[in-house]
BABAKE-633370 format. One line per field, with one value per residue (C-alpha): z, x, y; residue in one letter. Coordinates in steps of 0.001 Angstrom, whole numbers, always signed. Each point is the difference from the previous one (the first is absolute). Layout:
# BABAKE-633370
up: c(Z|...)
east: c(X|...)
north: c(Y|...)
code: c(A|...)
***
This chain:
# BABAKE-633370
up: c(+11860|+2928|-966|+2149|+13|+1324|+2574|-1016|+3375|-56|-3570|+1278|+3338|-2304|-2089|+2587|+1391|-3283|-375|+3292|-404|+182|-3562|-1592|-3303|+728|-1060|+1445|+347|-2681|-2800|+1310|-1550|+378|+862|-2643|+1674|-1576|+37|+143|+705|+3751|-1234|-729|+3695|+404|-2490|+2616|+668|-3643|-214|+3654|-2260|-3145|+2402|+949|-2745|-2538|+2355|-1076|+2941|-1222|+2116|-333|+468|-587|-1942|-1831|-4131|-841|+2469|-1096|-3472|+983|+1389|-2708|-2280|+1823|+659|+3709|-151|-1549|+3148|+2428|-2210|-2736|-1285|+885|+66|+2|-750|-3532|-2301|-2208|+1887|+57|-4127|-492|+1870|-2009|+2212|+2268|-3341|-1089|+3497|-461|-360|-435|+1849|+771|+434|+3033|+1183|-1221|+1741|-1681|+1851|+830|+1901|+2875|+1767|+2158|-1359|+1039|-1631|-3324|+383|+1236|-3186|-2765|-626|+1407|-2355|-2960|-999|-394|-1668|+1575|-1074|+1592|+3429|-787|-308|+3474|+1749|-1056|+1348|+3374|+96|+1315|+1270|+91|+636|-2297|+424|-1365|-2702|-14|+2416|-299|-3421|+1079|-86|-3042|-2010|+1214|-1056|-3353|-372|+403|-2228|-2970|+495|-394|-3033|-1687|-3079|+993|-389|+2561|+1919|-724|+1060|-2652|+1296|+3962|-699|-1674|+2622|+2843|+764|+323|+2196|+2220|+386|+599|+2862|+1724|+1441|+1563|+3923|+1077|-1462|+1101|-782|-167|-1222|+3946|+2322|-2659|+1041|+3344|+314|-2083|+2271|+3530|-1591|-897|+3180|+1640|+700|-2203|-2180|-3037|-3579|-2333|-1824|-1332|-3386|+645|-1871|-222|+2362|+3036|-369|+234|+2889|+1663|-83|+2313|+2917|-1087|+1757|-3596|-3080|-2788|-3537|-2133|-3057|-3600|-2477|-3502|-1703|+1978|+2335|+1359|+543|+2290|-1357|+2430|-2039|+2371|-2577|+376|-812|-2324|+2187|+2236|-141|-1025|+3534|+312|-3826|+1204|+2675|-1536|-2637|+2901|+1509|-2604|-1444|+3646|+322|-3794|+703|+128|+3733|+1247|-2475|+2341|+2981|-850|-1543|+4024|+2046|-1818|-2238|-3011|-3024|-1560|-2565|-1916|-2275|+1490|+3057|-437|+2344|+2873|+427|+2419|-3223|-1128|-3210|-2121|-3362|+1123|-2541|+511|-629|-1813|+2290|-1044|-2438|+1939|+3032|-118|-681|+2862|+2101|-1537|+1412|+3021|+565|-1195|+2679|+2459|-1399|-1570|+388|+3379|+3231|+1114|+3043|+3543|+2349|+3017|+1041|+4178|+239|+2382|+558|+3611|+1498|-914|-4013|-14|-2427|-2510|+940|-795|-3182|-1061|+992|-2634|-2613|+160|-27|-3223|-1543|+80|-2195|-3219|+1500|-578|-4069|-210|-1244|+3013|+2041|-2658|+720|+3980|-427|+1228|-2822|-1494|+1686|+3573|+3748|+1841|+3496|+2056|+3659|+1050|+4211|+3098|+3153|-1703|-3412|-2533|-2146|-2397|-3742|-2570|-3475|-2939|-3421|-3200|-2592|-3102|+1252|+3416|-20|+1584|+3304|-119|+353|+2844|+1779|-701|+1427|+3462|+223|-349|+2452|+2841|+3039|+3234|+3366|+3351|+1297|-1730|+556|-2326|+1034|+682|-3262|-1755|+1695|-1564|-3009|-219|+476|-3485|-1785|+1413|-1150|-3489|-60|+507|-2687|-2502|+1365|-3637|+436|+968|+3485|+2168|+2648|-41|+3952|-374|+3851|+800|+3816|+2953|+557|+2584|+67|+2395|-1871|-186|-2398|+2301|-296|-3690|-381|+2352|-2566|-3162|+1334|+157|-3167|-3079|-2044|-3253|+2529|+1713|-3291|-861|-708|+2019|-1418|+3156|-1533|+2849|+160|+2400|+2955|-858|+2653|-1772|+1738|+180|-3648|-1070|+1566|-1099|-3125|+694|+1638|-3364|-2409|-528|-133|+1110|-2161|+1467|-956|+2773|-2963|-3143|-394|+709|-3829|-628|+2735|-961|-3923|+995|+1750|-2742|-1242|+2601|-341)
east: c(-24123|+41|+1559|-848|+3067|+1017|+2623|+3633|+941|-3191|+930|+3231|-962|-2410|+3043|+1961|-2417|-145|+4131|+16|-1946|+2590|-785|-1986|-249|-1478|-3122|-3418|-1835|-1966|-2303|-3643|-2712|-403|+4310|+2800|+3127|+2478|+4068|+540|+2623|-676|-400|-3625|-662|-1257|-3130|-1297|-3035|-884|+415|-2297|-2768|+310|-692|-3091|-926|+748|+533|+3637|+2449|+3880|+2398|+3633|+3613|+2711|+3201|+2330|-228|+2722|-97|-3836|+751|+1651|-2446|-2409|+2902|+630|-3685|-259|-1987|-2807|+90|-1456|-1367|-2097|+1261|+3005|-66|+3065|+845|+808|+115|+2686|+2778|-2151|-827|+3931|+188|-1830|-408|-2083|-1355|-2098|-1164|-2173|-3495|-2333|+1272|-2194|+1758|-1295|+2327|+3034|+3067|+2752|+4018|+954|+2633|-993|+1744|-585|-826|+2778|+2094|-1780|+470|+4084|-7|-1695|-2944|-2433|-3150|+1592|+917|+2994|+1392|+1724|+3597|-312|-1169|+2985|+2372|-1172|-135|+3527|+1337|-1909|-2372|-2613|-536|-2606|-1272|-1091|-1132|+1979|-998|+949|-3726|-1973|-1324|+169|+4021|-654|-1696|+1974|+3587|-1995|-1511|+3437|+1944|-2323|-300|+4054|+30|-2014|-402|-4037|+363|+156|+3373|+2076|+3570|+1992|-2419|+384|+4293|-246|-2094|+2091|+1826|-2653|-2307|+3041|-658|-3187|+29|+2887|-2269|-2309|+384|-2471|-1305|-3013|-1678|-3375|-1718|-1952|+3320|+2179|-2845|+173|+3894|-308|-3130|+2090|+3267|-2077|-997|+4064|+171|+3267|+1712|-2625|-266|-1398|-2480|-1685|-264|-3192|-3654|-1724|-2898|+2529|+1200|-2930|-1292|+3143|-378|-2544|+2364|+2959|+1686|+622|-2349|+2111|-553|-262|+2128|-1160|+3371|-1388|+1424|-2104|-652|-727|-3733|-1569|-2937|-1566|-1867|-1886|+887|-1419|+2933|-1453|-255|-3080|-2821|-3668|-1605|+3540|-361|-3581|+1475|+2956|-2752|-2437|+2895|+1304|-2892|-813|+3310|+121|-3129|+41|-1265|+2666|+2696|-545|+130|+3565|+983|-914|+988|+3335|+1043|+260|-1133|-3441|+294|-3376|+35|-3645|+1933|+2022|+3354|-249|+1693|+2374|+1849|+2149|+960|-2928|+1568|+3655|+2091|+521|+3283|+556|+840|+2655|-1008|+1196|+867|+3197|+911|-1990|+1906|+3425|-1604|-503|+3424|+1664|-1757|+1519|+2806|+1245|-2311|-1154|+2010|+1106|-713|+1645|-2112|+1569|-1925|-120|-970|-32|+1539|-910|-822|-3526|+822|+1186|-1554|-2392|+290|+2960|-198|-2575|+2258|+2798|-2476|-1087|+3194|+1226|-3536|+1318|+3398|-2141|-1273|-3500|-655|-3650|-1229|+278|+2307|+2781|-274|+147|+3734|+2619|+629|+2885|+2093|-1850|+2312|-1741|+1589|-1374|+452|-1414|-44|-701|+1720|+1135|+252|+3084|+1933|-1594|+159|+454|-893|-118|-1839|+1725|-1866|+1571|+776|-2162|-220|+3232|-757|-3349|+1532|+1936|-3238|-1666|+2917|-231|-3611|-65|+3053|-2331|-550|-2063|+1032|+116|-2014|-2137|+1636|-2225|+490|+3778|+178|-1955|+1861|+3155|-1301|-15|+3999|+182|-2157|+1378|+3472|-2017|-2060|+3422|+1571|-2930|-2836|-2087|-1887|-3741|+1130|-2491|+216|-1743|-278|-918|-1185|-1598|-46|-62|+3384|+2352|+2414|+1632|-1630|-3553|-2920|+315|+3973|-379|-2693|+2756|+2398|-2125|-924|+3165|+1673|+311|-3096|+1541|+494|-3304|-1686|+1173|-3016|+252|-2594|-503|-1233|-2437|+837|-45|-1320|+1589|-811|-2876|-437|+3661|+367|-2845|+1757|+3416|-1376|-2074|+2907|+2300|-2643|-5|-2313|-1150|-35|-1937|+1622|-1847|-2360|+2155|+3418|+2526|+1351|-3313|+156|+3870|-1203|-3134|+2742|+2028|-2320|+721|+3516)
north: c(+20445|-2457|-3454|-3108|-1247|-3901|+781|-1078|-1307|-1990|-1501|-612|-1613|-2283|-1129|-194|-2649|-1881|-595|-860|-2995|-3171|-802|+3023|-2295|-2641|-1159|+737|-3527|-1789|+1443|+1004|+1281|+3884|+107|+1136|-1314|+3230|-387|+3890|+2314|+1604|+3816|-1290|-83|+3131|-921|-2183|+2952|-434|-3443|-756|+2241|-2001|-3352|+1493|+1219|-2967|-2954|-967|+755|+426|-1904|+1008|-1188|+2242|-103|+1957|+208|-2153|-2879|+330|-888|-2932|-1562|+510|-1641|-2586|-1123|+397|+3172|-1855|-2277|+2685|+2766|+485|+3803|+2261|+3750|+1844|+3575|-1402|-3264|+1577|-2706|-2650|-5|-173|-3151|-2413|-2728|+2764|+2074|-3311|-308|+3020|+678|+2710|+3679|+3118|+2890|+1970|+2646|+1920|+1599|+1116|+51|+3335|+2150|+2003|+2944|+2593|+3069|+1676|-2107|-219|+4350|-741|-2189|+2369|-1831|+1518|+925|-2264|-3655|-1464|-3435|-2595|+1378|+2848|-1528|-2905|+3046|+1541|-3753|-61|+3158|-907|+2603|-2262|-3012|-2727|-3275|-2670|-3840|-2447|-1069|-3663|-309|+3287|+1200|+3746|-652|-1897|+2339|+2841|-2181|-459|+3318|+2317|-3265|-61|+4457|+303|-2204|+2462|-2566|-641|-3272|-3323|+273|-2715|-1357|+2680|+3076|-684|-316|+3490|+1770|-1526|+2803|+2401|-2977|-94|+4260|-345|-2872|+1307|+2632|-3518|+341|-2245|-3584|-2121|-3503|+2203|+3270|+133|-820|+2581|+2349|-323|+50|+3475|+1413|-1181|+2186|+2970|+371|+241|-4184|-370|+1998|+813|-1043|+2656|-1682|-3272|-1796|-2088|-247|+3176|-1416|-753|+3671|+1313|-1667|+104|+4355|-25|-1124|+2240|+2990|+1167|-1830|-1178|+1897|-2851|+211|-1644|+149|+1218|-3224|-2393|-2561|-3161|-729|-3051|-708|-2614|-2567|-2636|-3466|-3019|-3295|-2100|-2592|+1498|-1694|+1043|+1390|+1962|+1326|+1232|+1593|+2217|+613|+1708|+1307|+1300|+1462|+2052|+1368|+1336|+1716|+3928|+419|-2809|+1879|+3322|-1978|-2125|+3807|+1868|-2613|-1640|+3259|-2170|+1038|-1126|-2645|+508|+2962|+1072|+1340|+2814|+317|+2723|+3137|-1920|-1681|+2572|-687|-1777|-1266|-1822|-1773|-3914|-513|-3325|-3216|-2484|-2934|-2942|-1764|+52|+4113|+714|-2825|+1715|+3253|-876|-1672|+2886|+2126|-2344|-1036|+3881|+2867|+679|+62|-2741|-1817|-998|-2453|-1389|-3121|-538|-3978|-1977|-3279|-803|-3289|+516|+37|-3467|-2238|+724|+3270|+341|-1205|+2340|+2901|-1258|-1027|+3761|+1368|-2385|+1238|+3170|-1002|-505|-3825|+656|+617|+925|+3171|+1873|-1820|+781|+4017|-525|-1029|+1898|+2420|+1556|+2535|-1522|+70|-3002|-640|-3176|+42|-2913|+247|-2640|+935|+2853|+1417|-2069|+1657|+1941|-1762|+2551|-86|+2352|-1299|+1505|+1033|-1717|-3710|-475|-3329|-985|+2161|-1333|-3277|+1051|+1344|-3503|-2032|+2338|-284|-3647|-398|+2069|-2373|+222|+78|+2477|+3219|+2605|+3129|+1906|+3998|-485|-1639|+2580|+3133|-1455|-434|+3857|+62|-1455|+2277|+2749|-756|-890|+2778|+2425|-1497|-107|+2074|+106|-3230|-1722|-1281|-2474|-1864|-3404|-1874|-4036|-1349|-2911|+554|+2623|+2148|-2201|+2422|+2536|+3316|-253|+2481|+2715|+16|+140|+2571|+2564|-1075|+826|+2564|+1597|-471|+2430|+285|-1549|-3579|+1064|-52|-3782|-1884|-3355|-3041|-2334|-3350|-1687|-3747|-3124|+1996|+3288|+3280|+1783|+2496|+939|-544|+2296|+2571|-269|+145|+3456|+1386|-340|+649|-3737|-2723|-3270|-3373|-2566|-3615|-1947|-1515|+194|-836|+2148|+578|+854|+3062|+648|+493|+2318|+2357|-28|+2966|+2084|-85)
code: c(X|X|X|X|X|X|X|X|X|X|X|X|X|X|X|X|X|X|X|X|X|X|X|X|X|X|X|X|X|X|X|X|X|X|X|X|X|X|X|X|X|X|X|X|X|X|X|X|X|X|X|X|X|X|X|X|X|X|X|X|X|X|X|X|X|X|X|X|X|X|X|X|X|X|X|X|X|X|X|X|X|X|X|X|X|X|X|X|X|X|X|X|X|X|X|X|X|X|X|X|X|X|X|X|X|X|X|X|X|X|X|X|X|X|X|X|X|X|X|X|X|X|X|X|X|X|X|X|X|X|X|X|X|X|X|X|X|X|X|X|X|X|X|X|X|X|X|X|X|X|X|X|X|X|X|X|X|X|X|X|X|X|X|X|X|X|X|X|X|X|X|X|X|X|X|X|X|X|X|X|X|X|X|X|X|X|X|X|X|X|X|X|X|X|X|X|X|X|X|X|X|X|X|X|X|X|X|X|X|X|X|X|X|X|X|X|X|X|X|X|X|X|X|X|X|X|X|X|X|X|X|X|X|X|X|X|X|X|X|X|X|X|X|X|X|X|X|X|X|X|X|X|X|X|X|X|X|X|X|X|X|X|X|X|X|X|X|X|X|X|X|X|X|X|X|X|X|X|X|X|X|X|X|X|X|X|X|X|X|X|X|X|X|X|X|X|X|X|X|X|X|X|X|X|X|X|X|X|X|X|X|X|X|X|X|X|X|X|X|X|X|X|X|X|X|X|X|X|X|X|X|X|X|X|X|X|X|X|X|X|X|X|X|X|X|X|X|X|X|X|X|X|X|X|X|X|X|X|X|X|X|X|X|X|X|X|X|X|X|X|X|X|X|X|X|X|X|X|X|X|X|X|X|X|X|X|X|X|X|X|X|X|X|X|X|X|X|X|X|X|X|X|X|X|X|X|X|X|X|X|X|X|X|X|X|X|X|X|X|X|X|X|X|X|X|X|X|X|X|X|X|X|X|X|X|X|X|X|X|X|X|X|X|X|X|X|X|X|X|X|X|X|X|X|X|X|X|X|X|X|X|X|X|X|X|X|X|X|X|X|X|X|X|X|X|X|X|X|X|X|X|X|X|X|X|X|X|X|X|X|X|X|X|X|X|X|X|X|X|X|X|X|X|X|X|X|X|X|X|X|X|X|X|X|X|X|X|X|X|X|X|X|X|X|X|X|X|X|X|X|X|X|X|X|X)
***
């Protein structure tokens, strides 16, 4: 059978364009007739084929703005979502109805696709592992994550449901009780949570960049990750552009599912109702189902359609999600905070001349962000977590003294302090040595990285200029070039600000395996927090 598959890279390149806008969640421009203004989270780009034929063929056009699940439902709680958009569509509501500022926010949904969150591996592998030809639970694959005989990469799911679900999924599957995981049930699977993300060797702020990163390390660019936890539909699509296609793997106690429903918030008014209604109705239809089913590899919603041969496994298990707001916000702290590996991110900012001012400012007020400042629903899981090395080496001239810090688990808030107090004391003045600054910063993770090698390491770079220094782009790319691949393979996030080097940037970040935040139109906590999934 030939499938017409959507080309990962393409997907990727398309969501690639979407979180690069300056501020991907903003909203779209006033109500119109024949326009449903959607809040959505950015995997839905790739439906923009099906959605282009529903315009035509029902007259309503779908404008989106993108944002992750979590900082999503706080803006339907807090009100602001109804300000610029008349219905949200996210993988899932199942957050959202636990917050009940956001839950009475919501309208009518219409389920239209399906994907379930899945492990993939390559073949070999699944044969090295003994499951090939039959199914096995989430112990078992806990037990093998544990022992490190495989790796994989995983969003985090603080901003991407895929992480979400999967956190949820292999939680609620260890309990083994069948019933909502609460704060008792996630203490007594703890051990075996910490097994199973130990094996995590790669984390991402979306299901298309984690894609990408895993395709670019198949192919030789970096040292490779063995497979991917990610919705069934990114899997598939992403086979078609693999060396080796992934097996995907569906554990015999269950899974997460997204189910995708297109909801109107309460607040939209009559013309948009008509329009989710005609929307709606076209997308639910059997011919559409088969379309959304070729071209996005999700699963048809309607039981007129019948899945393809391309879904493995028909009948899954939905494993049972937690009954309120705040287990799931214990979950994912403990993730942070406990389970997986922790984090080291050395942060390369500059404090030239240039920075003086508001500037500045911003660059402190995004660091104390960081220390727990910022108390919203999502801004409370981009702190620094638990068991986290941040270094600060701010740079003018030339780079200062690195700061070191290391947040403890148990009582962080002291530290925390201490990181606060340094980034408000930060003060502007001198040169912008950038690549100087930046090859130096690689002296201290080295000397980290020898003395604790087991650990998420990243590399963030904060310019507002051009490089004044004595060693210029072409210096540092001979340097990167030659250092061991576990250094070479240090993501580094360039943030674009004041009248940063684009060009350069972009490829400092390609180089590393990074990428580029753009805060030339946003503040610059806002760009610091969106990297904060990456890390």
């Amino acid at each position: 059978m030939i499938r017409r598959l959507v080309p990962a890279l393409a997907v990727v390149a398309l969501l690639a364009g979407c979180s690069d806008d300056p501020d991907p969640s903003r909203p779209v421009g006033d109500a119109a007739p024949g326009v449903l203004r959607v809040l959505a989270g950015s995997e839905l780009a790739d439906l923009q084929p099906v959605l282009d034929e529903a315009a035509r063929a029902t007259g309503v056009s779908v404008k989106f703005s993108f944002t992750g699940t979590i900082e999503g439902a706080e803006k339907v709680a807090s009100g602001s979502a109804e300000q610029g958009f008349d219905a949200v569509w996210f993988s899932s509501n199942r957050y959202l109805e636990l917050v009940p500022e956001a839950q009475k926010r919501l309208g009518t949904p219409a389920r239209v696709m399906s994907s379930p969150v899945v492990l993939g591996l390559p073949a070999a592998k699944v044969k090295e592992l003994g499951w090939d030809g039959r199914r096995v639970g989430w112990a078992e694959i806990a037990e093998a994550a544990g022992a490190r005989k495989f790796t994989y990469g995983m969003t985090d799911p603080s901003v991407s449901n895929s992480g979400f679900s999967a956190l949820v999924g292999v939680a609620a599957a260890l309990s083994g009780s069948g019933a909502a995981l609460d704060t008792a049930r996630i203490n007594a699977v703890a051990p075996q949570l910490k097994q199973f993300f130990s094996a995590q060797a790669l984390s991402a702020g979306s299901s298309g960049w984690l894609s990408e990163a895993y395709a670019k390390r198949s192919r030789g660019e970096g040292v490779a990750v063995d497979g991917l936890i990610n919705y069934e539909s990114v899997l598939l699509s992403l086979n078609a552009t693999l060396p080796e296609p992934l097996t995907l793997i569906y554990p015999n106690d269950g899974v997460v599912t997204a189910d995708y429903p297109l909801t109107l918030l309460t607040s939209a008014t009559s013309e948009a109702r008509e329009a989710h209604r005609k929307l709606s109705d076209h997308l639910r239809s059997p011919d559409v189902q088969r379309r959304i089913m070729d071209i996005t590899h999700r699963r048809p919603a309607v039981p007129q359609v019948q899945p393809d041969a391309k879904f493995a496994v028909k009948d899954l298990v939905e494993l049972p999600f937690p009954g309120s707001q705040s287990a799931v916000d214990g979950l994912i702290t403990t993730y942070f905070d406990q389970l997986r590996r922790p984090s080291r991110t050395l942060y390369v900012l500059d404090t030239s001349g240039s920075m003086q001012g508001d500037r500045i400012e911003g660059l402190r007020q995004a660091l104390v962000g960081l220390t727990g400042a910022d108390q919203s629903l999502a801004g409370k899981f981009n702190r620094f977590h638990g068991r986290e090395q941040v270094t600060l080496l701010p740079f003018n001239n030339s780079a200062l003294p690195p700061l070191k810090y290391e947040v403890p688990a148990d009582d962080p808030r002291p530290v925390l302090d201490q990181i606060r107090t340094t980034a408000t004391s930060l003060d502007a003045g001198g040169g912008t040595a950038i690549y100087s600054s930046l090859r130096g910063g690689y002296d201290v993770l080295r000397a980290q990285i020898d003395a604790d090698p087991d650990r998420f390491t990243s590399v963030v770079l904060m310019t507002d200029g051009e490089n004044t220094g004595s060693e210029d782009f072409d210096d540092f790319q001979r340097f990167h070039a030659g250092l061991p691949q576990h250094l070479k393979d240090i993501p580094i996030f360039p943030v674009l600000f004041g009248e940063s080097a684009t060009a350069e940037m972009d490829q400092v970040a390609k180089m590393s395996g990074g990428k580029v935040f753009d805060a030339r139109s946003r503040s610059l906590s806002d760009a610091f927090k969106e990297i904060r999934g990456y890390q």
